[in-house]
C-alpha positions as CSV (number, residue, x, y, z in Angstrom):
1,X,55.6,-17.1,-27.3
2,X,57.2,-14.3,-25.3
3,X,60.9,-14.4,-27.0
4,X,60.6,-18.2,-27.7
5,X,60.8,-19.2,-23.9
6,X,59.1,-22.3,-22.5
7,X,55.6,-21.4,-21.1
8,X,54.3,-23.7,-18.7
9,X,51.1,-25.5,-19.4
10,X,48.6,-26.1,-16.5
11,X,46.3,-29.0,-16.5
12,X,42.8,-29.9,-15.1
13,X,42.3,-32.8,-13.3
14,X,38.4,-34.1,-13.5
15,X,36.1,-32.0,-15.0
16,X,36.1,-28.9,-13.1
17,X,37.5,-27.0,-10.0
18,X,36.2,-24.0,-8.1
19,X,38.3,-22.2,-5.5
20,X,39.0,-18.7,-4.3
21,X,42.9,-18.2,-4.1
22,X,45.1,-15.2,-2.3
23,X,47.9,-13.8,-4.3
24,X,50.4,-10.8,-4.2
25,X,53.6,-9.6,-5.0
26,X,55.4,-8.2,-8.2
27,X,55.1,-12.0,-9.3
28,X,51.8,-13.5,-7.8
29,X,51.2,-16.3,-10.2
30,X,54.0,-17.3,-13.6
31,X,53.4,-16.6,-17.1
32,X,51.1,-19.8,-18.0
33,X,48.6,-21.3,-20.4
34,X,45.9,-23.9,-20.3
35,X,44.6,-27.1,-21.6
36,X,41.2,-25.6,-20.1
37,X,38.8,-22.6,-20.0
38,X,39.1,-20.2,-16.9
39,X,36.9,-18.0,-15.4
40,X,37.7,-15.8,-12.5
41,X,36.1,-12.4,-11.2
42,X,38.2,-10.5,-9.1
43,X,36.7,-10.2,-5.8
44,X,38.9,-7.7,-3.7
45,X,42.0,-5.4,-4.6
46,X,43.9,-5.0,-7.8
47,X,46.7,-6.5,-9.7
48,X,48.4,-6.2,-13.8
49,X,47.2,-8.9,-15.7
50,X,50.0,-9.7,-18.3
51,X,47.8,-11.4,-21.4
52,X,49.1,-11.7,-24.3
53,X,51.6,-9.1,-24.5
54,X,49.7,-6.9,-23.0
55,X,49.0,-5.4,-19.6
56,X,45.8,-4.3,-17.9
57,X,45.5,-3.5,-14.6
58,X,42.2,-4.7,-12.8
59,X,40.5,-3.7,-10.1
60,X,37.2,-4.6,-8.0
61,X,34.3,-6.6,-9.9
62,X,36.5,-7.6,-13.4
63,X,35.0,-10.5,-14.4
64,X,37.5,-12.3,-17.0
65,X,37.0,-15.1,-20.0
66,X,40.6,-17.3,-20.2
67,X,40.5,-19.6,-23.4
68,X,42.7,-22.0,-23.4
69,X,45.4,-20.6,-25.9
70,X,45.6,-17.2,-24.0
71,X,48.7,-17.0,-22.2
72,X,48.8,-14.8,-19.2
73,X,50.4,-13.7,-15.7
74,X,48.8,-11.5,-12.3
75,X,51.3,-9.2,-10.7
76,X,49.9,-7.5,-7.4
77,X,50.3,-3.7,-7.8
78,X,50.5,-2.9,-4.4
79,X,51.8,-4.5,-1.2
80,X,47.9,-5.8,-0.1
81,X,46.8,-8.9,-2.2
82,X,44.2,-9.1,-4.0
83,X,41.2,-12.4,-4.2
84,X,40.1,-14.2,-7.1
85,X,37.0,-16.6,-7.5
86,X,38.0,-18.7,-10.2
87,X,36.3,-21.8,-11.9
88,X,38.7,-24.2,-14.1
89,X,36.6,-26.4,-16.7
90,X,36.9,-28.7,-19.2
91,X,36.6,-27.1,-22.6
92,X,34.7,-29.1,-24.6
93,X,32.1,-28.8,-21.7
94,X,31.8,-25.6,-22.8
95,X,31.9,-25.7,-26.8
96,X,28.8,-28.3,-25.8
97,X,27.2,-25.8,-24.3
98,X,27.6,-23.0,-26.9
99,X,26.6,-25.5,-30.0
100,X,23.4,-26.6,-28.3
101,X,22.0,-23.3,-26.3
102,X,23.7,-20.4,-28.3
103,X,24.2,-21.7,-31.7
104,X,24.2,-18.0,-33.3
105,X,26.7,-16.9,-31.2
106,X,30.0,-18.0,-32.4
107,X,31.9,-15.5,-30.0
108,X,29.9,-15.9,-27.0
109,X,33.4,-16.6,-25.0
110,X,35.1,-14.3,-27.1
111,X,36.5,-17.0,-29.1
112,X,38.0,-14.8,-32.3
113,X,39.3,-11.8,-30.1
114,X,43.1,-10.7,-29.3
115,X,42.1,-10.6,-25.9
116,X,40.1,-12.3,-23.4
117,X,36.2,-10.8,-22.8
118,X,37.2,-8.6,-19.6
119,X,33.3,-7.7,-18.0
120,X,33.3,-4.6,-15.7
121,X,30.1,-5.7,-12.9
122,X,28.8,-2.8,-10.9
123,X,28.1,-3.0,-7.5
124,X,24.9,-5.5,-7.6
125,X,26.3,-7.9,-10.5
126,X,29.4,-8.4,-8.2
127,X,27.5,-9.5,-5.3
128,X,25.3,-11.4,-7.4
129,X,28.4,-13.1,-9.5
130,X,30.1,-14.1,-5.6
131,X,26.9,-15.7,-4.5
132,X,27.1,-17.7,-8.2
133,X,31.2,-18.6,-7.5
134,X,30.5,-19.4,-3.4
135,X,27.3,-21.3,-3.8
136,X,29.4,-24.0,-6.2
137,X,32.4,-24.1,-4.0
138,X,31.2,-26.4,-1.5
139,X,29.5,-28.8,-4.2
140,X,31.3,-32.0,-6.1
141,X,32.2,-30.1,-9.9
142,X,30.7,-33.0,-11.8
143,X,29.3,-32.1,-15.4
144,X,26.1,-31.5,-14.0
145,X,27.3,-28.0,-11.7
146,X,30.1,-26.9,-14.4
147,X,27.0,-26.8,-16.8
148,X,24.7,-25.1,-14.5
149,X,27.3,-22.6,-13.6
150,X,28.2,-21.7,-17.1
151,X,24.8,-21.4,-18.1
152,X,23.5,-19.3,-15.1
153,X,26.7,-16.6,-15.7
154,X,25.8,-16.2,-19.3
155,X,22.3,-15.8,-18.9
156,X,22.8,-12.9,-15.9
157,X,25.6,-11.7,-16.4
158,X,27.1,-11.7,-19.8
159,X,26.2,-9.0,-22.2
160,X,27.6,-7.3,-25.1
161,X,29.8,-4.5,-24.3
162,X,28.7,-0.8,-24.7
163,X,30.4,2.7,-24.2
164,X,28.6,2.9,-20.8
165,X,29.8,-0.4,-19.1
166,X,33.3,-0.2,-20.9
167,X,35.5,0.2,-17.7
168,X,39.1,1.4,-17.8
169,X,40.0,-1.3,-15.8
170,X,39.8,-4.1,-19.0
171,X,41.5,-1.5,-21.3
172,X,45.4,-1.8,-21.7
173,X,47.1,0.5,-19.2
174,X,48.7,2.7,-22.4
175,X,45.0,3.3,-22.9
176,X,43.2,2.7,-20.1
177,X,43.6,7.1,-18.8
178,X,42.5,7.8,-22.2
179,X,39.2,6.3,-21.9
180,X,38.8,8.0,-18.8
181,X,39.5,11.3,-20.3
182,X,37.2,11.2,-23.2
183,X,34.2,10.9,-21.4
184,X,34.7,14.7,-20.5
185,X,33.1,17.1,-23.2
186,X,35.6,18.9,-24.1
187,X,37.5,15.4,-25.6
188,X,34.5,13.8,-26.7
189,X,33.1,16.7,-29.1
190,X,36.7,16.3,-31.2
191,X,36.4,12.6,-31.7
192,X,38.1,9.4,-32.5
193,X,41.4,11.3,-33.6
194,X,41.5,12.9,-29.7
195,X,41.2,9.6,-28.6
196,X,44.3,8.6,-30.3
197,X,46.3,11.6,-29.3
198,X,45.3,10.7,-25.5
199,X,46.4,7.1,-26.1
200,X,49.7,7.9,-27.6
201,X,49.3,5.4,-30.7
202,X,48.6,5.5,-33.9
203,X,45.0,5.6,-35.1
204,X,45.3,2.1,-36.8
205,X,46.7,0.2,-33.7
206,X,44.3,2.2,-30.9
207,X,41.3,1.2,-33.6
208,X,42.1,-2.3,-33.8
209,X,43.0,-2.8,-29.9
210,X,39.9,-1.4,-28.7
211,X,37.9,-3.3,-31.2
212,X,39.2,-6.5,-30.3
213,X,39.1,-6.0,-26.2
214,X,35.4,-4.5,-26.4
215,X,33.6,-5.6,-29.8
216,X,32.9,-1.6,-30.6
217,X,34.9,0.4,-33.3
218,X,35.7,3.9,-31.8
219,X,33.5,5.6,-33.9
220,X,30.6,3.8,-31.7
221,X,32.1,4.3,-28.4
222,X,32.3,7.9,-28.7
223,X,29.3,8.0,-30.9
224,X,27.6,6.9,-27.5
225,X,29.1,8.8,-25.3
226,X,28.3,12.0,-27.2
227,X,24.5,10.6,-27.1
228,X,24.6,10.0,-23.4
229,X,25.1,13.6,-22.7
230,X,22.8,14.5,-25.4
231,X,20.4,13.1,-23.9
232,X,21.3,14.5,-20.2
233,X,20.8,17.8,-21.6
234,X,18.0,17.1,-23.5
235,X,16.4,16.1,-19.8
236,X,18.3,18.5,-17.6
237,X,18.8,21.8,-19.6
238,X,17.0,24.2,-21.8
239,X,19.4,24.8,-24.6
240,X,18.3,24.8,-27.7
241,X,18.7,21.3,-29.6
242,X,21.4,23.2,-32.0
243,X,23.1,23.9,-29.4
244,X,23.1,20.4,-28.0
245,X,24.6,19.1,-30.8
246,X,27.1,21.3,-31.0
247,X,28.0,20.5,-27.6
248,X,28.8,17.1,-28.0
249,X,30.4,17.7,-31.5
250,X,28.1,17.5,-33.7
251,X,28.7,19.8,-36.8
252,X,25.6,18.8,-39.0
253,X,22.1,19.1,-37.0
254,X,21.0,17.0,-39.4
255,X,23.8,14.1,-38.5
256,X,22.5,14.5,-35.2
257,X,19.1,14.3,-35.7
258,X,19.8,10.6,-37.5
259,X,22.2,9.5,-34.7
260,X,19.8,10.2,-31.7
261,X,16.9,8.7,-33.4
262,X,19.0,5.7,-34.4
263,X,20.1,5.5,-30.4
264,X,16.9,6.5,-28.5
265,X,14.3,5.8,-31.5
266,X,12.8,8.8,-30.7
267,X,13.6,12.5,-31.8
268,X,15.5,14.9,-29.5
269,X,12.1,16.9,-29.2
270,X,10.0,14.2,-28.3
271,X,12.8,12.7,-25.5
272,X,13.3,16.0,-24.4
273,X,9.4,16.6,-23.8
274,X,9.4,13.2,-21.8
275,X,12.0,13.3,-20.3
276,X,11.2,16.8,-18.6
277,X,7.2,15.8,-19.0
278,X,7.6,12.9,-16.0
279,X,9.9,15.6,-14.3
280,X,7.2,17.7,-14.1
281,X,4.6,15.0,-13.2
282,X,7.0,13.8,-10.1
């Protein structure tokens, strides 16, 4: 790993450890592994997050999966530190958990990925996750409260990833303004191929990145995010539904037609006269 140097390997002592640990600085905390699973959310501020060979830069409410394998590093970003809740557990607690409540889900923890699951929480799950970290802290982490915690996080606050709670924040940095950029129109409407250009790699490698991080091929991301503003306008404008599609880049009416039933299982017309039907009534 990283030019054959020795990676230090931390260890857990008991079954589990909650805590809620200050860092900054260029080098906050040392390139490392584990011999455990690690969750932490990050609470307040912002730091890189070397994993991997990557780098993401994380901000405010990232809630992140470490396996034991991954091998990563936090560098603060600016001079103000930045606050992690963070929950160290024995893994096998954990492959218990998956065999015997979520047996179908053989990534649940992102087991088979490049990358650690890195969750975006908006303003409500982030309180709601702090109250879950804090409300352990004070307890003894026997089996009993690792379990409990584990099982309470996945049932409220895990979920697979979409195009709309895809934050830029668990994308790496190379692509992280690219996402940000194709959620405009004028990107969007030209595709998976604008997407690249932004990110400044090659189809192939910007593909199989941002499946890996997120679960989604790129076709589906931007697939959604050209339905998400087909369905604004279908609520908010009277242009005609050619037009829509066109809008969000949609060259076969057709094509659309299947894509926004497939999404909304609805048609445009019948959203549209919905959507702009409880309008009316409010």
């Amino acid at each position: 790993m990283d030019n054959g140097m020795h990676i230090p390997r931390n260890r857990l002592f008991g079954t589990a450890t909650f805590s809620r640990v200050k860092l900054s600085g260029p080098k906050a905390y040392r390139l490392h592994d584990h011999e455990f699973g690690e969750i932490f959310c990050l609470d307040k501020g912002s730091f890189r997050h070397h994993v991997n060979g990557e780098d993401f830069t994380l901000s405010t409410g990232t809630l992140v999966l470490i396996r034991p394998w991954d091998c990563h590093s936090f560098h603060g970003v600016t001079h103000r530190p930045f606050y992690l809740n963070l929950v160290c557990f024995d893994w096998r607690i954990f492959q218990y958990l998956r065999q015997r409540y979520f047996p179908d889900q053989e990534t649940l923890y992102g087991e088979a990925e490049d990358f650690p699951r890195m969750i975006s929480l908006n303003e409500y799950q982030l309180k709601r996750v702090r109250s879950l970290f804090l409300s352990h802290f004070s307890k003894c982490s026997d089996r009993f409260t690792i379990e409990r915690f584990l099982l309470n996080l996945f049932a409220e606050f895990y979920s697979p990833q979409t195009s709309s709670n895809i934050s830029a924040s668990t994308l790496p940095d190379w692509m992280a303004e690219a996402w940000r950029r194709i959620h405009e129109p004028e990107y969007f409407r030209l595709g998976v191929n604008e997407f690249c250009r932004l990110s400044g790699r090659s189809r192939e490698h910007t593909s199989r990145v941002f499946h890996k991080i997120t679960g989604l091929t790129l076709e589906q991301a931007i697939r959604q995010l050209r339905m998400d503003h087909a369905a604004l306008l279908l609520e908010a404008s009277s242009l005609e539904i050619i037009d829509i599609a066109l809008e969000c880049g949609f060259q076969s009416l057709s094509h659309f037609y299947v894509c926004f039933q497939k999404t909304y299982q609805t048609s445009p017309l019948a959203y549209r006269r919905r959507a702009q039907g409880k309008m009316y009534e409010s």
